[in-house]
C-alpha positions in Angstrom: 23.2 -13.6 15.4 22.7 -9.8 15.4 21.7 -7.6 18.5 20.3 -4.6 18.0 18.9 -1.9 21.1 16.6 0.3 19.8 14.5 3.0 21.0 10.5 2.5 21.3 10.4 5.0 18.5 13.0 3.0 16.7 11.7 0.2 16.4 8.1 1.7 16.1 9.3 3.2 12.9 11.1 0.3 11.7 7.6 -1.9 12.4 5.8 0.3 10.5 8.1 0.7 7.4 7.8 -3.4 7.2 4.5 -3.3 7.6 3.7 -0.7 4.9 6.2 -2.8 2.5 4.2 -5.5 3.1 1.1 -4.2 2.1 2.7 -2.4 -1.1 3.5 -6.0 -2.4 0.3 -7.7 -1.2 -1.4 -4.8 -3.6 0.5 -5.8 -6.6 3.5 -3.5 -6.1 7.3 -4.8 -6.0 6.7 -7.7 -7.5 3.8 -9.1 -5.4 4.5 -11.9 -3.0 8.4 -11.4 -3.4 11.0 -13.5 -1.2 11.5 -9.7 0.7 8.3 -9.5 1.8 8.6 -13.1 2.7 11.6 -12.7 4.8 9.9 -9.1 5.9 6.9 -10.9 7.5 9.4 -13.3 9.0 11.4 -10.5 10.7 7.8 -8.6 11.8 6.7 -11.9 13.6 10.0 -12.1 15.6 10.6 -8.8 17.0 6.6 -8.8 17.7 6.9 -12.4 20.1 
């Protein structure tokens, strides 16, 4: 298992990059639905609890 510290703004960043992926491939973009956004949204519910 990785650990990784982050900064509030670190991982404020890094929440928002997912987040705008996301929405990229629910619009049709990157080959809507792909396994990354999958695994994306996966990542996003975790380090949200």
């Amino acid at each position: 298992m990785l650990t990784l510290e982050l900064t509030d703004k670190e991982k404020d960043v890094l929440l928002q990059a997912i987040k705008t992926c996301i929405e990229k491939c629910r619009q049709g973009g990157a080959e809507a639905g792909c396994s990354d956004c999958e695994t994306l949204e996966n990542i996003l519910t975790k380090v949200n609890g």
